[in-house]
C-alpha positions as CSV (number, residue, x, y, z in Angstrom):
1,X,71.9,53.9,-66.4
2,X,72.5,53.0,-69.7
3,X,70.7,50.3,-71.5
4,X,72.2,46.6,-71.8
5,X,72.6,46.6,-75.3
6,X,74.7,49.6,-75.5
7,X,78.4,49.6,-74.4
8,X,80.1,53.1,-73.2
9,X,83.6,53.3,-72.9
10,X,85.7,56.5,-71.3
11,X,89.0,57.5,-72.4
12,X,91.5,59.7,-71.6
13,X,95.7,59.9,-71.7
14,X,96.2,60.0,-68.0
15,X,96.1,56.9,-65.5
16,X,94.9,59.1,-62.7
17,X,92.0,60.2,-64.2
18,X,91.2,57.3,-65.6
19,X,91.6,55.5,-61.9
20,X,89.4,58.5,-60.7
21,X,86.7,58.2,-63.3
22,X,86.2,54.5,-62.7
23,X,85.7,55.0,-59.1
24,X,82.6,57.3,-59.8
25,X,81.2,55.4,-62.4
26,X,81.6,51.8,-62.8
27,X,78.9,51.2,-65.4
28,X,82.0,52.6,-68.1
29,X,84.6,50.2,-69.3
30,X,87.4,53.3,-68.7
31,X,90.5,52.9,-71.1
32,X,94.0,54.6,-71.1
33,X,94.3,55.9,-74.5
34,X,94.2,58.3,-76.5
35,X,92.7,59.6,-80.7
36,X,95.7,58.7,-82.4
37,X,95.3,55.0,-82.3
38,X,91.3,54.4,-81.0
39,X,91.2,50.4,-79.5
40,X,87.4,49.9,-81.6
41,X,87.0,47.6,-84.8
42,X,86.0,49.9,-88.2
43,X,82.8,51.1,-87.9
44,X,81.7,49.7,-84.3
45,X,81.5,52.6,-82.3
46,X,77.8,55.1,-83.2
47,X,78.8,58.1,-81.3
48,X,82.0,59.9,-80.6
49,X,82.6,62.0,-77.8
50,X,85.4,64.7,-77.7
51,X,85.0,66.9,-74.5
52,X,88.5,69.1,-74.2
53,X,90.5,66.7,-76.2
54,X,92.6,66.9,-79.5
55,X,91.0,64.1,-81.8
56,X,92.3,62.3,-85.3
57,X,89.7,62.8,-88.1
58,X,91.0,59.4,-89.8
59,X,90.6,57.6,-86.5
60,X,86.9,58.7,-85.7
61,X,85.9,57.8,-89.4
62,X,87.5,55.0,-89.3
63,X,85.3,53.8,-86.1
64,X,82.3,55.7,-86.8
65,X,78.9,53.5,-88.3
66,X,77.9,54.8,-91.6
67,X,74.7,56.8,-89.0
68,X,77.2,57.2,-86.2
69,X,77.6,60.9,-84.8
70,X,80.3,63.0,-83.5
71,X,80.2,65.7,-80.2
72,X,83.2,68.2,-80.3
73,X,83.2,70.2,-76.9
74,X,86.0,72.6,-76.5
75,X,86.2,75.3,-74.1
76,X,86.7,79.1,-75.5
77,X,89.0,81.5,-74.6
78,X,87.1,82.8,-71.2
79,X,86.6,79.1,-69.9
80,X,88.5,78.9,-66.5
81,X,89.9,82.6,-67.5
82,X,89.7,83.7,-63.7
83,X,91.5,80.5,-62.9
84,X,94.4,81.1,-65.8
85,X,94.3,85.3,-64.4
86,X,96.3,83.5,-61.0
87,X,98.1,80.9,-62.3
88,X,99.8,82.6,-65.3
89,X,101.8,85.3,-65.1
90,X,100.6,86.4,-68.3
91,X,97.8,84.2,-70.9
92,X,98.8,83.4,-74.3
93,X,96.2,81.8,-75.9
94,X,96.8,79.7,-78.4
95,X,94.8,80.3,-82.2
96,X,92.4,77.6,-82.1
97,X,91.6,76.7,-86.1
98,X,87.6,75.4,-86.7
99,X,87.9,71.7,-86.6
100,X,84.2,71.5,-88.1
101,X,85.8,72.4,-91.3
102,X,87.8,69.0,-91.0
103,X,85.0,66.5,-91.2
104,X,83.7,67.1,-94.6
105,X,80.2,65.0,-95.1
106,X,78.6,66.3,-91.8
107,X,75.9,68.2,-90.8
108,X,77.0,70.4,-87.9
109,X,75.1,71.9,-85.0
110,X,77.0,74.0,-83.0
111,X,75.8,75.7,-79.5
112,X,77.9,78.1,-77.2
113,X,77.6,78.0,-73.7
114,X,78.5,80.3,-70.9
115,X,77.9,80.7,-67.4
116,X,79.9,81.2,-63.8
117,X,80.4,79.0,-60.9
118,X,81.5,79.1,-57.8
119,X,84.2,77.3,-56.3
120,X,83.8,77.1,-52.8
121,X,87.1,75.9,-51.4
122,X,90.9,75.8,-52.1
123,X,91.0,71.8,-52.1
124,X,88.1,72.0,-55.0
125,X,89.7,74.7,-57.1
126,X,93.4,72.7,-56.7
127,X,91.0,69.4,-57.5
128,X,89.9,71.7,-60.6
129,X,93.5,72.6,-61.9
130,X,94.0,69.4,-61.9
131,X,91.6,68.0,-64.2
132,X,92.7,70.9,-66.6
133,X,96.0,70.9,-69.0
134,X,97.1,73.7,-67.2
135,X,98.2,71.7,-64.2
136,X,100.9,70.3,-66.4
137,X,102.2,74.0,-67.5
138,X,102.6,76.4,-64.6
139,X,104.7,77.2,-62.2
140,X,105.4,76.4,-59.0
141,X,104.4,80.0,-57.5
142,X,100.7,79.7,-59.8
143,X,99.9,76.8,-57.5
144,X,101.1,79.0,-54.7
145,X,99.1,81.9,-56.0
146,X,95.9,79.6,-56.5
147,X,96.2,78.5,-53.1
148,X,96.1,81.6,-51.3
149,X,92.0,81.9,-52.5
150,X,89.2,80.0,-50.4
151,X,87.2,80.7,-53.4
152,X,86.7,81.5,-56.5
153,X,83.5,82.3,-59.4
154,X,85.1,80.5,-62.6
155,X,83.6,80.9,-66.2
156,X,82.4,77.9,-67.9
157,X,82.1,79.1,-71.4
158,X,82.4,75.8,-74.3
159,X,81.6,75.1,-77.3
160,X,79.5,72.0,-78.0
161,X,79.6,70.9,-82.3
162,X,77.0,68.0,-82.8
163,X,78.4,66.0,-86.3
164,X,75.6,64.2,-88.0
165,X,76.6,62.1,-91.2
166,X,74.7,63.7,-94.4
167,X,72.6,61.4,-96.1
């Protein structure tokens, strides 16, 4: 549990997640929103958290205390890549630019992670599409296809960039 004197907040674009999230975890005031417009005064917020989300580098500076710090997670081209093998007929990934580039003034650490998982049920990996973009993209038969497995190992491979202002 977080101390008193700190405040977290969750955001993310879809009501349902939202709704989900704040039934596991009601210590976090959980928003609908989104990084184009951020609901926090200039300069109230000390650390930013992206995980899987597209961000506004004028919005997180404007928020961000002079010490604050900013965590970019993004998932590589492998993460979920058995998962996108039966949805998708065929993957096109998209050319992802280096956002670290984008935030001139910081200090960046940046980790890579990979490992596999196991999925052990078709309700969890249709619970796991869900929570993904991708659920928004495919077709009715990748669904189908997806549903046809009782399990599956998945790749978790991200990216995790730690921001610290330079001094």
């Amino acid at each position: 549990m977080a101390p008193e004197y700190t405040k977290l907040y969750g955001m993310d674009i879809s009501k349902l997640g939202i709704r989900m999230a704040a039934k596991k975890n009601t210590t976090i005031q959980w928003l609908v929103a989104n990084f184009a417009n951020l609901p926090f005064t200039d300069k109230s917020v000390s650390t930013v958290l992206s995980m899987f989300a597209e961000y506004s580098v004028p919005e997180i500076n404007r928020i961000l205390t002079d010490e604050g710090n900013i965590i970019i997670v993004r998932a590589t081209s492998d993460h979920l890549i058995e998962l996108k093998n039966i949805i998708y007929p065929e993957i096109h990934e998209k050319v992802k630019a280096s956002s670290i580039k984008t935030f001139p003034g910081f200090l960046v650490e940046q980790e890579n992670y990979s490992y596999q998982v196991t999925i052990q049920s078709t309700e969890d990996l249709l619970s796991l599409l869900l929570m993904t973009p991708h659920y928004w993209k495919i077709k009715p038969e990748g669904i189908e296809n997806l549903k046809k497995f009782e399990a599956l190992e998945v790749t978790i491979s991200i990216e995790i960039d730690v921001l610290k202002r330079q001094k």
